[in-house]
Every structure is written in structure tokens, then in C-alpha cells.
C-alpha positions as a Markdown table, in Angstrom:
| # | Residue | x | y | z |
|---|---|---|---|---|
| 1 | Unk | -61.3 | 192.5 | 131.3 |
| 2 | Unk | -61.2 | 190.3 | 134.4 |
| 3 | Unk | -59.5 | 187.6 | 132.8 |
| 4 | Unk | -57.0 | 189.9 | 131.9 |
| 5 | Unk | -56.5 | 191.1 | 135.0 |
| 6 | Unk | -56.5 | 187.7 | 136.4 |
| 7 | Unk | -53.5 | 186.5 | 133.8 |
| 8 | Unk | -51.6 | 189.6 | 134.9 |
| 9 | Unk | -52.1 | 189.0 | 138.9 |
| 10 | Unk | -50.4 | 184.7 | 138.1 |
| 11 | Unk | -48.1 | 186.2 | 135.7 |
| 12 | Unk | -46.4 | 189.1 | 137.2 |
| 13 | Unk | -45.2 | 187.4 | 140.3 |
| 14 | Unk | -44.3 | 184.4 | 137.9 |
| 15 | Unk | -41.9 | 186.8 | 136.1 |
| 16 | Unk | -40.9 | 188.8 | 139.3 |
| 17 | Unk | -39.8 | 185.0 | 140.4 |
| 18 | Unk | -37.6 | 184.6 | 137.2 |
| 19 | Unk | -35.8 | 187.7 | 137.3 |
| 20 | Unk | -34.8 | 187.0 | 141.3 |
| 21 | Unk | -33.7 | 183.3 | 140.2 |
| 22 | Unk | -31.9 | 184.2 | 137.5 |
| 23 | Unk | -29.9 | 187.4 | 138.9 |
| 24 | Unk | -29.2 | 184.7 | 142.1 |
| 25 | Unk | -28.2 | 182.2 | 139.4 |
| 26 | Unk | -26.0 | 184.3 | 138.2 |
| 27 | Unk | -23.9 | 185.4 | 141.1 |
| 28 | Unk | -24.0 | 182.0 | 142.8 |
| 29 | Unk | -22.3 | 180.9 | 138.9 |
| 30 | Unk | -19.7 | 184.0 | 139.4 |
| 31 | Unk | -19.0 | 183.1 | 142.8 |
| 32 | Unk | -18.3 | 179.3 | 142.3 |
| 33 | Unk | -16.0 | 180.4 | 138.7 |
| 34 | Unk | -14.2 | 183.2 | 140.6 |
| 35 | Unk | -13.6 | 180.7 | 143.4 |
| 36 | Unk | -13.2 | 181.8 | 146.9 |
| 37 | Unk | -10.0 | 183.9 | 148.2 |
| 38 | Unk | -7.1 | 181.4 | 148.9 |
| 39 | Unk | -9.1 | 178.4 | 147.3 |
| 40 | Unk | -6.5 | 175.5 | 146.1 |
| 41 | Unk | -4.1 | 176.7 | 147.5 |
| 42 | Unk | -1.5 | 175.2 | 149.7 |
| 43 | Unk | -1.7 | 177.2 | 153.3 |
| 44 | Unk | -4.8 | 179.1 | 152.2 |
| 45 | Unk | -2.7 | 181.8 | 151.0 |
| 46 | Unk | -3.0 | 183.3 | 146.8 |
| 47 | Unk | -0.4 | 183.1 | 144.9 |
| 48 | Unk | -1.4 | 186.1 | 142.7 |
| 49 | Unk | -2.2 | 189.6 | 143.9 |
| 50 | Unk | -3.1 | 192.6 | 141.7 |
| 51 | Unk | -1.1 | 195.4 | 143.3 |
| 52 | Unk | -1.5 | 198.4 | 140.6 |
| 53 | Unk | -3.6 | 199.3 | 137.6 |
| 54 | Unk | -2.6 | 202.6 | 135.2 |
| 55 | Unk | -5.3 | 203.5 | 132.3 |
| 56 | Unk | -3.1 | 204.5 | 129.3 |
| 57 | Unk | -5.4 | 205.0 | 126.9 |
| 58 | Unk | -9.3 | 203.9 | 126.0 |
| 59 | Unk | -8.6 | 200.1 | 126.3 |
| 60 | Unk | -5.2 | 200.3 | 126.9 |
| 61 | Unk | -3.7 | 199.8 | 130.7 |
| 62 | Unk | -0.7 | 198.5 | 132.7 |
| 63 | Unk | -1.1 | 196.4 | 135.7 |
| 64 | Unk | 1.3 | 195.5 | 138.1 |
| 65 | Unk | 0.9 | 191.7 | 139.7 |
| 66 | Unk | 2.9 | 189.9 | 142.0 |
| 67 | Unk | 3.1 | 185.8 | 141.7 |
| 68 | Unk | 5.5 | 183.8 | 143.6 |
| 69 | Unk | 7.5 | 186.5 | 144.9 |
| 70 | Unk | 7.6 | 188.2 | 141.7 |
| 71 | Unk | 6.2 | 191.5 | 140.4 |
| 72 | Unk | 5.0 | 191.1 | 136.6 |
| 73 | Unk | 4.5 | 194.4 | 134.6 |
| 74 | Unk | 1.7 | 193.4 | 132.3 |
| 75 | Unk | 0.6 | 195.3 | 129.6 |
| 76 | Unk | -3.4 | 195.4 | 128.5 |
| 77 | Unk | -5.2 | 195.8 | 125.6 |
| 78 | Unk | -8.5 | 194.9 | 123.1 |
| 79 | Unk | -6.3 | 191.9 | 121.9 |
| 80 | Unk | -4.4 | 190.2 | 124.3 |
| 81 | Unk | -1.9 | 190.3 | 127.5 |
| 82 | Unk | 2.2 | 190.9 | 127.3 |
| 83 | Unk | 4.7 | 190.9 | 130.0 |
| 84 | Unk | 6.5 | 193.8 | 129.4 |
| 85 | Unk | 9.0 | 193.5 | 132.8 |
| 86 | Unk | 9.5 | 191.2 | 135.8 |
| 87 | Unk | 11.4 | 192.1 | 139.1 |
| 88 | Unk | 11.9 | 189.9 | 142.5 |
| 89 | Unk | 8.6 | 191.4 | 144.8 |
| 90 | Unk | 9.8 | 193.7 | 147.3 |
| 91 | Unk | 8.9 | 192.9 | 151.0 |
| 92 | Unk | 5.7 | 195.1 | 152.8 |
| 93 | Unk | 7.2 | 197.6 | 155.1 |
| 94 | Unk | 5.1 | 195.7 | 157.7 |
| 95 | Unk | 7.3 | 193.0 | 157.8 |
């Protein structure tokens, strides 16, 4: 019995260890494959912004994105990506 609960007290903390490593892997891996906002850029500015997302059906969605002064109609699904329309970007009432 003791030596059970000595194996238990060095292997739970061991195992607590790997799970916190591993979940910190993971996001460290997410955050260097995303990259950062404006990364590779010229003038630290993105070239592609997601402006609007419409779920059609289960699986099935229509996303609006704007790249290089452009706004792409995109059309989602289980099996691929297709432009379905493309219009100069209109300018943010801000401006």
C-alpha cells in the first residue's frame, strides 16, 4: 500500500507536468503557424480581412473577405472553397 501511494505522489505531478507542457506546446505551435497580426507584411498592415460570415446550411457558409482593395464573396463547404463574386472594397465611413 505505501509503495503505491508513493508511485502515485512522483507520478501525478509527473503527469500534471505533461498535460501543462503539452497544452502550452500547443498554443505556442498555433501562435507561431497563425503568425502574428500584420507579420510579413510591408507597413505592418494585413492584406486580408474577414469582414462577414453567413451559415447557410450545416457545413455550408458564405464569407465575405476583402484583399487588396477587393471584396471576395467566398462560398464554404465540406469539400473545398469557390469565389462566387468580387467587387472593388468600399471605403470605411471613417475615412
Amino acid at each position: 500500500m505505501l509503495e503505491y501511494l508513493l508511485r502515485l505522489a512522483l507520478l501525478l505531478p509527473l503527469l500534471a507536468g505533461l498535460i501543462w507542457g503539452s497544452l502550452w506546446l500547443t498554443r505556442a505551435m498555433q501562435t507561431r503557424l497563425a503568425g502574428q497580426p500584420g507579420a510579413g507584411t510591408r507597413g505592418g498592415g494585413r492584406h486580408l480581412q474577414l469582414i462577414e460570415t453567413s451559415l447557410i446550411a450545416p457545413g455550408v457558409k458564405l464569407a465575405v473577405v476583402r484583399f487588396r482593395e477587393r471584396e471576395i464573396l467566398l462560398g464554404l463547404s465540406r469539400h473545398g472553397m469557390v469565389r462566387l463574386a468580387e467587387t472593388p472594397a468600399e471605403k470605411p465611413e471613417s475615412e
